[in-house]
C-alpha positions in Angstrom: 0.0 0.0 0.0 2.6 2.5 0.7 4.5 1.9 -2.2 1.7 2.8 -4.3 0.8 5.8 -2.1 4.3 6.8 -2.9 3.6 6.1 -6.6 1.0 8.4 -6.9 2.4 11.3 -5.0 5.9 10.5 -7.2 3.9 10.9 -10.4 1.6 14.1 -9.1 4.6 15.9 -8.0 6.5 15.2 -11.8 2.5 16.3 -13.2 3.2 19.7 -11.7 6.1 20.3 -12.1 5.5 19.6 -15.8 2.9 21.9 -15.7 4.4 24.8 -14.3 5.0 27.7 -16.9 8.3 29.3 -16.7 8.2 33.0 -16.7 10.6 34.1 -19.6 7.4 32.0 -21.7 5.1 34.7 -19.8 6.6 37.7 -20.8 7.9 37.2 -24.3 6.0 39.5 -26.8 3.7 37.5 -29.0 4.6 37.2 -32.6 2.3 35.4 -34.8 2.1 35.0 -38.4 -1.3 34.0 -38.8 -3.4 36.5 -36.8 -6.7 34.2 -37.0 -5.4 32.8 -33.4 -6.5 36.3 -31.6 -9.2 36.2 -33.8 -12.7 35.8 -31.6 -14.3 36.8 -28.7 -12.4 37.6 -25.7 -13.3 37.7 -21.6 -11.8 40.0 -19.5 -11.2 38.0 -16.2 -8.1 40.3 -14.3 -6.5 43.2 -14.2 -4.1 45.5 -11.9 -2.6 48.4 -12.2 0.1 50.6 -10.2 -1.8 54.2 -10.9 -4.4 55.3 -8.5 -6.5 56.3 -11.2 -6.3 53.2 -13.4 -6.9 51.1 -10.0 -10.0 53.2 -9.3 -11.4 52.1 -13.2 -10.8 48.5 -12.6 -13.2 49.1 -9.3 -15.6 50.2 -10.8 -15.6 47.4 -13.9 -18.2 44.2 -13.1 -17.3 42.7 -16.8 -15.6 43.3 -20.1 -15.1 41.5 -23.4 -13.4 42.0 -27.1 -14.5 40.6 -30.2 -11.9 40.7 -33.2 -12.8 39.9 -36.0 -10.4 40.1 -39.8 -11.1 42.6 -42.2 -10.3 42.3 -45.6 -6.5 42.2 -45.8 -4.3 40.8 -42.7 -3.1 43.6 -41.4 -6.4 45.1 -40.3 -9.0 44.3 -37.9 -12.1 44.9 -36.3 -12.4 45.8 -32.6 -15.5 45.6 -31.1 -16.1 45.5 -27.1 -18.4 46.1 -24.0 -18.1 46.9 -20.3 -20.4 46.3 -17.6 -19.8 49.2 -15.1 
């Protein structure tokens, strides 16, 4: 029994471990060359900020979405979005 206890806690300590993002993969710019991945509808779920006046905003902000959406050549796009205040 305790050796697959020790099993299991072996392979869900390698699971996270696997699964934890590095930060230079967090803060590199994204470059893409097909811009249909940011393409869609998306949910703001966080935010902070370090100015008083941009914390004070993000108080007041119950939700907020984006919708992008291709126009006719690649380098231009649509930007639609709401916020719930």
């Amino acid at each position: 029994m305790a050796v697959h206890l020790g099993f299991a806690l072996l392979a869900l300590v390698s699971m996270s471990v696997a699964f934890a993002p590095d930060c230079k993969d967090l803060i590199k710019p994204l470059v893409l060359e097909d811009h249909s991945e940011i393409h869609g509808k998306w949910i703001y779920v966080m935010g902070s900020a370090d100015h008083l006046f941009f914390q004070n905003a993000l108080k007041t902000l119950q939700s907020s979405w984006i919708d992008l959406s291709p126009k006719s050549g690649q380098k231009t796009a649509t930007l639609r979005w709401g916020d719930r205040m």
